[in-house]
N, C-alpha and C positions, 0 to 999 in steps of 0.2 A: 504494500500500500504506500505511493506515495503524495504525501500534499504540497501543492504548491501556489501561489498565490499572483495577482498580475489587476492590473488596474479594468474593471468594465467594461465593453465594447457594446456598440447597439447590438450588432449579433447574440448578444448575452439574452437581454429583455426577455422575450419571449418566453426562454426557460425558468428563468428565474420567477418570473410570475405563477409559475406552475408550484412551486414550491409552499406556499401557504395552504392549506387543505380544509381551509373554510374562513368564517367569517373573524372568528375568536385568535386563530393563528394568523390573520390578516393585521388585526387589530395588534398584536403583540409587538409584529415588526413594522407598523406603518400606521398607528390610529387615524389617521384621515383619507387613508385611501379606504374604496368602497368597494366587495368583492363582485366578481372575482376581479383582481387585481391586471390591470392591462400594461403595457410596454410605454403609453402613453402617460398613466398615470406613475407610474414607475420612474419615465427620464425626466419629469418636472422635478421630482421629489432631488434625482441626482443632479438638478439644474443648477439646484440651489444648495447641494452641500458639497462635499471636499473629498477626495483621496476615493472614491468608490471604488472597491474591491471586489473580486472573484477569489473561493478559493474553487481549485480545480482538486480532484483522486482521480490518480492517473487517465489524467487531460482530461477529464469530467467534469463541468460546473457544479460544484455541491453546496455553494457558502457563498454570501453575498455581507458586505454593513460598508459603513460610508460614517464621516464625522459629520454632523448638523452643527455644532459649536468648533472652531479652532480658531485658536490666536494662540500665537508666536510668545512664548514662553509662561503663558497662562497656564488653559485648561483647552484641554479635545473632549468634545463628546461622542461618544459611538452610539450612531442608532443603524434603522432598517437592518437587523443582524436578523436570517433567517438563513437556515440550512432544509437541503434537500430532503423528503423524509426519510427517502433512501438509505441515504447515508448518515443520518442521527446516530448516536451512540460508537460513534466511530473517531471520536478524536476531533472533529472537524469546525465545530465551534469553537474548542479551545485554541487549536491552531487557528483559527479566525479572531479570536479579542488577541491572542498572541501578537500579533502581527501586526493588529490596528494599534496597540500599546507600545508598539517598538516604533511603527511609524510617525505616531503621535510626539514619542524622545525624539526618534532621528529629525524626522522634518520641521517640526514646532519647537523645539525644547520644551516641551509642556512640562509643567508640574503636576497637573495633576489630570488625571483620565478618568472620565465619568462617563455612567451608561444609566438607564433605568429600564426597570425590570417592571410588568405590571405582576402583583398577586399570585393569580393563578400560573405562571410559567413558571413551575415548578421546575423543569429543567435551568432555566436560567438561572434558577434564586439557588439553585446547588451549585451551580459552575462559576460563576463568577466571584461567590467568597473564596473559592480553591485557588481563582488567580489575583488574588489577596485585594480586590473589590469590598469596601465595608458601608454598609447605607450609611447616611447621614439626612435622610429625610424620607418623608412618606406624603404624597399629596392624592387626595381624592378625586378619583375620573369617573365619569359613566363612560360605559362601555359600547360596542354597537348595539345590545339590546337598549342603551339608558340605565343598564343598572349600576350601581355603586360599585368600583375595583378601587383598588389599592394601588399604586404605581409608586413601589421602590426605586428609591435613588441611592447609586454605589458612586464611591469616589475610589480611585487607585493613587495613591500619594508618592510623589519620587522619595525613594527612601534613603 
């Protein structure tokens, strides 16, 4: 198995919108897009943030996230992080925050690296204290039903 990583191409879109598997996993990686998620809706969002990433397993798109916040030795923030379903449980989001927290040092000097998690993404809320992500806030969302979630916020500190 290997990962490797490279910046978005329109040729990507398409697949990568396949990736979300309903409305709840849409919302996870993109609360303001409205499912099912289009290549249209998809390159606005990459219009207006930074560094959008692919990760590939062996030359396969399985992992996509992009910074919505960066300045130059501030703070980066990582969102639209969603991986294939395929390939879940396979290493590949980790090697995906990996990557966007190395590029965040290298390109920004950022100090610190932030993401938020909503509630239910149970996977996320286990993987990102692993890559030593610690919340430092909680702010109340409705979700695509309208209902009340939880949206954790983690900071990564230059140590």
């Amino acid at each position: 198995m290997s990962l490797t990583h490279r910046p978005v191409v329109a040729a990507d879109l398409a697949l990568l919108c396949t990736f979300p598997q309903g409305p709840e996993e849409l919302y996870f990686m993109f609360p303001k897009a409205s499912f099912p998620l289009t290549p249209a809706q998809l390159q606005a969002s990459i219009d207006q943030r930074a560094d959008s990433t692919v990760v590939e397993l062996d030359g396969r798109v399985v992992g996509f996230a992009n910074f919505y916040e960066w300045e130059r030795g501030g703070r980066c923030s990582i969102g639209n992080v969603i991986v294939d379903p395929a390939a879940r449980g396979q290493g590949v989001a980790r090697y995906l925050i990996e990557k966007m927290i190395a590029m965040a040092r290298e390109h920004y000097q950022a100090k610190d690296v932030e993401l938020s998690c909503f509630n239910q993404n149970t996977a996320g809320l286990l993987l990102y204290p692993q890559l030593g992500f610690v919340p430092y806030g909680v702010e109340e969302r409705r979700n695509h039903r309208g209902e009340r979630v939880a949206l954790v916020q983690m900071r990564l500190q230059r140590a």
